[in-house]
N, C-alpha and C positions, 0 to 999 in steps of 0.2 A: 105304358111308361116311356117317356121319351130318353136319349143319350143328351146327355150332357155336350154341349157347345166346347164345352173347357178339356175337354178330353181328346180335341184334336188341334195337332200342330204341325207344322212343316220342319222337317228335319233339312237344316241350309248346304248341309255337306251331302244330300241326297242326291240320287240320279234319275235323268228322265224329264219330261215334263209336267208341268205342275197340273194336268187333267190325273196325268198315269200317279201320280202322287199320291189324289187324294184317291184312287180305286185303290193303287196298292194298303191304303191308310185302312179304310174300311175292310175289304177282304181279309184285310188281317186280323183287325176287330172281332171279325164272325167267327173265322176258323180258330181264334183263338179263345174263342169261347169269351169274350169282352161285354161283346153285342149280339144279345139273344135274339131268337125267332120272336118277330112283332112288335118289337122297341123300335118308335119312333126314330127317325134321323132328323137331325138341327135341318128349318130350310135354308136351300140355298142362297137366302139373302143372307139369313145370321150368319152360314158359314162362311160366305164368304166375305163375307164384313171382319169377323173374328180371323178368319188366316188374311186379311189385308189384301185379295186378289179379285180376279174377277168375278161378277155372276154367275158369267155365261160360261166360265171352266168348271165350276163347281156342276150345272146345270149339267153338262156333256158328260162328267164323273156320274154320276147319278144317272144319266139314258144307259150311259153302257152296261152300268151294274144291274141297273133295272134288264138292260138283254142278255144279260149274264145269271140272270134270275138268282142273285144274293140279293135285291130287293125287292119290292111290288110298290104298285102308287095306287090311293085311292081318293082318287078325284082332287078335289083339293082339299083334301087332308094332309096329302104328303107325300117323305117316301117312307117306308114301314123293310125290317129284316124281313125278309120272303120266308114265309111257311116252310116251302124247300130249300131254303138255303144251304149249303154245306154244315152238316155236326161237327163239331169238334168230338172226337172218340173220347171216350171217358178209359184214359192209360194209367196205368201205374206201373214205373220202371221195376221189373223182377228184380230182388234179390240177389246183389253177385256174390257168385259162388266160386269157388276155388278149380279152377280146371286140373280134368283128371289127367289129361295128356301134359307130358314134361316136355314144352317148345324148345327147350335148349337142347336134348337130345331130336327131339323130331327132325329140327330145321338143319337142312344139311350143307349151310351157307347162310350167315348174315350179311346183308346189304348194311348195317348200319354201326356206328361207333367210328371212329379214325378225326384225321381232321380236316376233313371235306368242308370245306366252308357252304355253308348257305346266305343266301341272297337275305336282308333283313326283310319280311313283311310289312312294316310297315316305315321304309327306308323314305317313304312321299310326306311324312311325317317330320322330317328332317330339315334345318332350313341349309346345310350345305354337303348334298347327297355325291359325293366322287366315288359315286357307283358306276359301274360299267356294265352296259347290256342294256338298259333300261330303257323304254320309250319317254321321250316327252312327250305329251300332250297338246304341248303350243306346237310342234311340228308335224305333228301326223294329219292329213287332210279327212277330217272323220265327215263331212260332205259328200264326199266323191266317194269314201268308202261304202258309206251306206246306201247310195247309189246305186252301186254295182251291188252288193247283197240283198239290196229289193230286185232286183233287175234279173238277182241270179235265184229267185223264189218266185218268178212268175210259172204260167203254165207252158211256156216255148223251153225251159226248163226242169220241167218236171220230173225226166227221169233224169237226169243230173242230179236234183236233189234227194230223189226218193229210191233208184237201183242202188241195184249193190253189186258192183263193177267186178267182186270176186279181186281176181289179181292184179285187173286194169288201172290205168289211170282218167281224166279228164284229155282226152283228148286237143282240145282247145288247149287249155295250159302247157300240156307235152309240144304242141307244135309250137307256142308262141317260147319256150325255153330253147327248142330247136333252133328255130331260126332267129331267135332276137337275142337270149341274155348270153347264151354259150357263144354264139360267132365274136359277140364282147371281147371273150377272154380265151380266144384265138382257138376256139373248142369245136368241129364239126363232131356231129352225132345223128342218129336214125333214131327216130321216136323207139324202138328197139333196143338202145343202149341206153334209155333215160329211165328212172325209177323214184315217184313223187316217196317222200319220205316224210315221218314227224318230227321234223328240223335234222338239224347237222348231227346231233348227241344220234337221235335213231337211224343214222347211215352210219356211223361210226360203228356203233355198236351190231349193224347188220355187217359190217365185214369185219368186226374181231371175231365173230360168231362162226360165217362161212372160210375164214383162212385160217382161224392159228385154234390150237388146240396143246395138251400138255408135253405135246413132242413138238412146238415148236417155236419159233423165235423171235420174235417183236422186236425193232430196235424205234424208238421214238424219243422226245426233244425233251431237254432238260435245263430248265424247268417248262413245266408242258401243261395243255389243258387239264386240269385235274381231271376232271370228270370219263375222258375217255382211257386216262392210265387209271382209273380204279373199275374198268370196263375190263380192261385186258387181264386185269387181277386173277377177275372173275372168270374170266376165260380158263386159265391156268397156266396161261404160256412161261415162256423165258421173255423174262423183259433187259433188254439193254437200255439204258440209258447214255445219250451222249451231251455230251456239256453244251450248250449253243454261246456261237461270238457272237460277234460284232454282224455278219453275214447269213448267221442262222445253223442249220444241220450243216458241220463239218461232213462231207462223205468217206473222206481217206480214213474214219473214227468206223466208219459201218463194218462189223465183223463180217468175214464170211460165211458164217453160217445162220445170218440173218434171213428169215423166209418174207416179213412183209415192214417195211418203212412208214412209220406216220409221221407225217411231216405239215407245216402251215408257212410254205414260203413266200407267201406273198406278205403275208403278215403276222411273224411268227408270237403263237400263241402263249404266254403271255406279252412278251420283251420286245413286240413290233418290229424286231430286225427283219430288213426286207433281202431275200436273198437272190445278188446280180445274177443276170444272164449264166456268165462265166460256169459260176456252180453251180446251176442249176443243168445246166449241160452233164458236170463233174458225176452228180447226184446221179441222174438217168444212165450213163455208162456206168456207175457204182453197182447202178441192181442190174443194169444188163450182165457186167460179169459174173455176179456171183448170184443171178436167176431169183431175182428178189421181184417182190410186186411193192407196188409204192402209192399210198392211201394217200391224195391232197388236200387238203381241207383247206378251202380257196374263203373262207369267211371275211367280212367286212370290205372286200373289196371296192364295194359301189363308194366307201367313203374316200376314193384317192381324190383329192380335194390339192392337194400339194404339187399335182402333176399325173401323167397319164402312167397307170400301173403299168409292170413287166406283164407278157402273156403268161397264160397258167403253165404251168408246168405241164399238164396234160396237153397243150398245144405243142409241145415239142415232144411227145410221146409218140416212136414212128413202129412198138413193138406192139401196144395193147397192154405194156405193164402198169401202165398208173388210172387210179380209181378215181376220180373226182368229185368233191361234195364241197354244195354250195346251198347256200339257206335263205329264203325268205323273213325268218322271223328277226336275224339278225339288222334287217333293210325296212323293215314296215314296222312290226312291235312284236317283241317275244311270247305273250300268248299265242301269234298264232298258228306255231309248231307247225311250220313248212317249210321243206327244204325237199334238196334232189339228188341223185347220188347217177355218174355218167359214167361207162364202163364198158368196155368187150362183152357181148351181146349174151357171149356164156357164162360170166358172171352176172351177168345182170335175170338173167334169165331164173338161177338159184337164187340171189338177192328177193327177186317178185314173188320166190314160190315161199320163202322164209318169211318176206311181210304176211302174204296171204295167210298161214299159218297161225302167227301172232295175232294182226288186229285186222285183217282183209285190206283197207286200204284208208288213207285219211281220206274225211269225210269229203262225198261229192259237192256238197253247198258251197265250202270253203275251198277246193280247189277251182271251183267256177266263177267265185269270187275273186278269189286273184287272179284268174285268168282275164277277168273282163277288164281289171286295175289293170293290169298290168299292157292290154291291149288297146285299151283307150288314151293311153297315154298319160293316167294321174301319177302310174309308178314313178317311171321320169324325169316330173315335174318334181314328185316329191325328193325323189334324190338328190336334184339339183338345188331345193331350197335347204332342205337338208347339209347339203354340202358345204354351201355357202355358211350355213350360223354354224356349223362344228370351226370351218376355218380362223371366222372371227370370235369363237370360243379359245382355239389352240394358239393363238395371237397373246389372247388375255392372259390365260395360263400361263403358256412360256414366260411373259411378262412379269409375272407375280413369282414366279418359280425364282427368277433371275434376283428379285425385290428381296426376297426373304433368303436366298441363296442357298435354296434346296437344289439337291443333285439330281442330273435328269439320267438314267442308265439307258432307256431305249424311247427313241421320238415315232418312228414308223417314218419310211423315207415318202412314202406318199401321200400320208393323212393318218385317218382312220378317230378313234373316239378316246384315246387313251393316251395315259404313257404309264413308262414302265420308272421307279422313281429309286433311289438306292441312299439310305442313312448312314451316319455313319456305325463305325465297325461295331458290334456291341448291343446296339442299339434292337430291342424286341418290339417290332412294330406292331406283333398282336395286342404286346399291354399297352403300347399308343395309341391303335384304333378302339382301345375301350375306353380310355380315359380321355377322349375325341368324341364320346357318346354325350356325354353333358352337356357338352357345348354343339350339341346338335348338328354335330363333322363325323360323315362317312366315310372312310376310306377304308382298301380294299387289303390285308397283309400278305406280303406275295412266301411266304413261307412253304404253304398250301402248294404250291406250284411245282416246287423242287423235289425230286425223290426224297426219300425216307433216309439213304445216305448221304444226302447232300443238300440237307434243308441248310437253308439261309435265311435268317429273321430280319435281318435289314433291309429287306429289301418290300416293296409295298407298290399297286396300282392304284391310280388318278383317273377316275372315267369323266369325261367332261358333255357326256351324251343328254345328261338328265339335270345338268344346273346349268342356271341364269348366268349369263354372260356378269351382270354386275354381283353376283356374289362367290364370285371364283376367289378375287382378290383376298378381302375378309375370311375367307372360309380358310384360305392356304394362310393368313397369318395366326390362325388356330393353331393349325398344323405346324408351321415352324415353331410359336412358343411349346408346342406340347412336346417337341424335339428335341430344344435347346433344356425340358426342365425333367427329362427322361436318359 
């Protein structure tokens, strides 16, 4: 019995090349029980006259599977399912039954319920996404990437890819942050006080874990990264909250009986305020007085596009109180959960023995992969193209902002992907960003952001990282009618 010609197609929104297409096509045929042992397959002429492509791709689709033994050829007869091809198991889903154990008594902490925003899945669906975080795909050098990730799978690699480092890191990468992206942002360190992380969120979350506990006292920014204030939640500290201006963490606001500071002064997390030299001096004598340590979360910095950023805060750190964490995934694209967390060698040293504990360490393939991006010089390159379209993006924005005469609350004095936007009084920007959905307009409600006593609904983020310079304009006149009619 042969398969039917008409039973294969190319899926246009598919990935990959059109050889790996048509294996992925068929493989899934078999194992999905479609295309039985010893059915005929269309030849390569009809197929590939029917998908409109080449001979010779169909032909290559076909050797491989043929050495992947899901098919067999016999002579010129064809190609035929292989006798051994993969079964499909003959399943049938059990019966769900009612569990005997009561998970609301069992669990001794829910992670879930509140209003933690999530990112929409399928926000690339969108035709005007002011999502923030997001990779674009027209920016990211996926040539050079893949490059370095074949390069980092050969055998001069091997055990890079294949050990398991235990506590360690990549060596290459620890040296090339050593002496290349830290000396940046006026950071000396010993491969010693560097510790590879799974992005910013999991160094954050490694020193809420090894400093604060129910006896003691967090003070961080308001309104702030949600994600690491519902990190501290969970901790069980004292959380302070202090209001942030124009300049960011006020210090003279920091209690005295604060034990550790999180803070994002270079680019404060949500509202961009960049905060000057002056206080950032103010800030560092704050916790020397009252014996505070002070977590910096140096993110997005690579996009200072507007001028050359303030040094990190951890560069004028002359005691070993401030922790510093900086991210990869935020500069290249956020799957790839890489960041680094730099710190007095006794912290650090508990830090590494906590990751080990948890997950041993992010994976060797992918820290060698960035290590080689990043040494060959595509990082860079990428940053600085990068830089260039966010500025002529922030150009077009402001533009349109000014057009429709939306209010700007924080711009970021240096760059960066965002801005931080404020409506007026009254106005609930969560029921704007839903009824923004129809019209195929994302944006961000900054509500989310503010403590639980001090939520503010006016107030909303514009990320400009992941849309087209020409549908800024249009997108934002969405967004002001849906303002002026809310």
């Amino acid at each position: 019995m042969a398969i039917s010609v008409d039973t294969f197609f190319l899926n246009p929104d598919a990935q990959g090349t059109l050889q790996a297409q048509i294996q992925e096509m068929i493989a899934e045929g078999i194992l999905s029980g479609r295309f039985r042992v010893g059915e005929k397959l269309p030849s390569s002429r009809k197929l590939a006259l029917h998908l409109g492509i080449s001979r010779i791709t169909v032909t290559m689709a076909y050797t491989e599977l043929l050495a992947n033994d899901y098919l067999t050829s016999r002579g010129r007869s064809g190609y035929y399912v292989s006798q051994t091809a993969p079964v499909p198991p003959s399943y049938t889903p059990p019966v769900q039954s009612e569990d005997a154990v009561d998970w609301g008594h069992m669990l001794v902490r829910s992670f879930t319920g509140g209003d933690t925003p999530k990112k929409a899945p399928d926000w690339r669906s969108y035709k005007y996404p002011f999502i923030y975080g997001q990779a674009d795909p027209a920016l990211f050098d996926h040539a050079n990437w893949r490059l370095c990730a074949l390069r980092a799978l050969g055998q001069k690699d091997f055990a890079a890819l294949t050990d398991d480092y235990f506590d360690q890191d990549d060596p290459l990468l620890i040296e090339y942050i050593a002496r290349h992206t830290l000396p940046r942002r006026g950071v000396i360190a010993r491969p010693e006080q560097i510790l590879i992380t799974l992005g910013a969120q999991n160094a954050l979350w490694m020193a809420g874990q090894l400093l604060l506990n129910r006896g003691r006292k967090a003070t961080i920014e308001d309104p702030t990264y949600y994600t690491m204030r519902d990190q501290l939640h969970h901790v069980g500290c004292q959380i302070d909250y202090i209001p942030v201006d124009r300049d960011g963490l006020p210090p003279q606001e920091i209690a005295e009986d604060t034990d550790v500071i999180f803070c994002t002064p270079s680019h404060q997390a949500p509202t961009t305020a960049t905060m000057p030299m002056p206080r950032r001096k103010e800030l560092l004598q704050r916790a020397r007085d009252i014996d505070a340590v002070i977590v910096e979360d140096d993110y997005e910095f690579e996009m200072s596009f507007l001028g050359a950023p303030s040094p990190a805060l951890k560069s004028l750190d002359t005691d070993g109180r401030v922790i510093y964490i900086g991210s990869f995934s935020k500069s290249l694209f956020p799957g790839l959960r890489l960041g680094y967390m730099v710190g007095s060698e006794a912290f650090i040293r508990q830090a590494r023995a906590l990751r080990a504990k948890v997950l041993r360490h992010p994976p060797g393939h992918i820290q060698r992969t960035v290590a080689y991006f990043l040494s060959l010089g595509h990082y860079d390159a990428q940053i600085r193209r990068t830089a260039k379209v966010l500025h002529d993006r922030r150009s077009v924005i402001e533009e349109a902002v000014n057009q429709h005469s939306l209010s700007i609350s924080g711009v970021g004095v240096y760059g960066g992907s965002s801005l931080w936007m404020q409506a007026p009084e009254g106005t609930d920007m969560a029921q704007v960003a839903q009824d923004l959905k129809p019209d195929s307009v994302i944006i961000e409600p900054g509500a989310p952001f503010f403590s639980a006593g001090n939520r503010q609904h006016n107030f909303y983020r514009l990320g400009y990282s992941s849309i087209s310079a020409s549908r800024i304009t249009p997108g934002l006149a969405l967004l002001a009618k849906a303002l002026q009619q809310a």
